[in-house]
C-alpha positions in Angstrom: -19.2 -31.4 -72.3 -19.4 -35.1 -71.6 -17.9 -34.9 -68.0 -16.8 -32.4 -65.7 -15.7 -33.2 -62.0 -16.5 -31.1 -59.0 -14.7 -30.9 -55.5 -16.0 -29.7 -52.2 -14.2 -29.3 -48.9 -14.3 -32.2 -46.1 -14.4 -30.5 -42.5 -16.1 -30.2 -39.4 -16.0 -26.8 -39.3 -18.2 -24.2 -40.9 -18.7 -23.7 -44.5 -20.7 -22.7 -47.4 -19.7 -23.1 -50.3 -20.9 -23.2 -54.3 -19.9 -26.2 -56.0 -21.5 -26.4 -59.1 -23.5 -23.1 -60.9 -24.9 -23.5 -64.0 -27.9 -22.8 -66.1 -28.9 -26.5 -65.1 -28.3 -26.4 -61.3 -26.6 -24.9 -58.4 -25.6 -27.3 -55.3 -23.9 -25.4 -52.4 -22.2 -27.6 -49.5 -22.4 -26.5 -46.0 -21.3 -27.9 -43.0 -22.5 -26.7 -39.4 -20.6 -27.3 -35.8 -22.6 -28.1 -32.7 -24.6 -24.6 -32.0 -24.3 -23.1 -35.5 -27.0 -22.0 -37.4 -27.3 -20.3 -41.3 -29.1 -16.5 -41.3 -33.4 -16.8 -41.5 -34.2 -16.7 -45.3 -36.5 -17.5 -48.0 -35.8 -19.8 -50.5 -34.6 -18.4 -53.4 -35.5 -21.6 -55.9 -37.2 -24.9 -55.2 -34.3 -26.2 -53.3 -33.6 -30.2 -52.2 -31.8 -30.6 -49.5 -29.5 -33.6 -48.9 -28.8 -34.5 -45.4 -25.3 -36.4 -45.6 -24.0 -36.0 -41.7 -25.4 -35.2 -38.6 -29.0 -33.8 -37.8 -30.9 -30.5 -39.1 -32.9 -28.9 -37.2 -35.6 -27.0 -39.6 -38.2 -24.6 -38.8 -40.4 -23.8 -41.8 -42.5 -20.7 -41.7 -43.5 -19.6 -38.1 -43.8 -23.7 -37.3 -42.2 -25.5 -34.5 -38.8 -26.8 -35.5 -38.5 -30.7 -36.5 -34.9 -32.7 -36.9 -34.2 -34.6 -39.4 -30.9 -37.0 -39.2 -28.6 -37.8 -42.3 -30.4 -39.5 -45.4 -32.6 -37.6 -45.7 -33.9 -35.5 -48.7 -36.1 -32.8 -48.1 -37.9 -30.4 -50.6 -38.9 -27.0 -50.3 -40.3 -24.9 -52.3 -39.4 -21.1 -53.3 -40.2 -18.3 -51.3 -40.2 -20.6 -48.4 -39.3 -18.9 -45.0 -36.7 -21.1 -43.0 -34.4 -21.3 -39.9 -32.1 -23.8 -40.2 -29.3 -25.1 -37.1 -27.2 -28.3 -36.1 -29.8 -30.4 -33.8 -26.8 -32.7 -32.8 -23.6 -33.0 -31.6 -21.4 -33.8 -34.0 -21.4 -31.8 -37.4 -23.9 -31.4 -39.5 -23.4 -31.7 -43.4 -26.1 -31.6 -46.3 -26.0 -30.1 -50.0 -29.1 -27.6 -51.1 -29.6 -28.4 -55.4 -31.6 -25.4 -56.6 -33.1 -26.5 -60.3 -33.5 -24.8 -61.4 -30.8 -22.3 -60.5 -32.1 -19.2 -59.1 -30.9 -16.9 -62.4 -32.5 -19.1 -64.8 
């Protein structure tokens, strides 16, 4: 395969999606409104997470929750215990890469 193109959708509103899944890589796009949050889990790879629009509000483990704004790349590793929510106001955006994928 010398090139295969991917889509995701472009919204305000919440989603999760899978874009890409592979034996190389997932990435999964979500976007949260003000007040949304995603379900308390554990990582299920080492995951890198891509902060693209609007500001995350993270709590790893039983720590205090920190916010991190757009452009911003943080790692975690598997097993990992998180809560993740919209800190802002306006939507927040940001891909998860998981290499490698959690089947592989």
């Amino acid at each position: 395969m010398e090139k295969q193109v991917y889509s995701y959708t472009k919204t305000d509103h919440k989603i999760i999606e899978k874009i890409v899944a592979d034996e190389h890589v997932q990435i999964n796009h979500v976007v949260l409104s003000q007040g949304e949050s995603l379900p308390v889990h554990n990582a299920n790879a080492f995951v890198y997470q891509i902060i693209s629009r609007g500001i995350m509000k993270i709590a790893i483990e039983d720590r205090e929750p920190e916010l991190h704004e757009a452009g911003t790349i943080l790692a975690i590793s598997r097993g990992t215990k998180m809560a993740i929510e919209n800190g802002g106001t306006e939507s927040l955006e940001f891909f998860i890469l998981k290499a490698p994928p959690p089947d592989a």
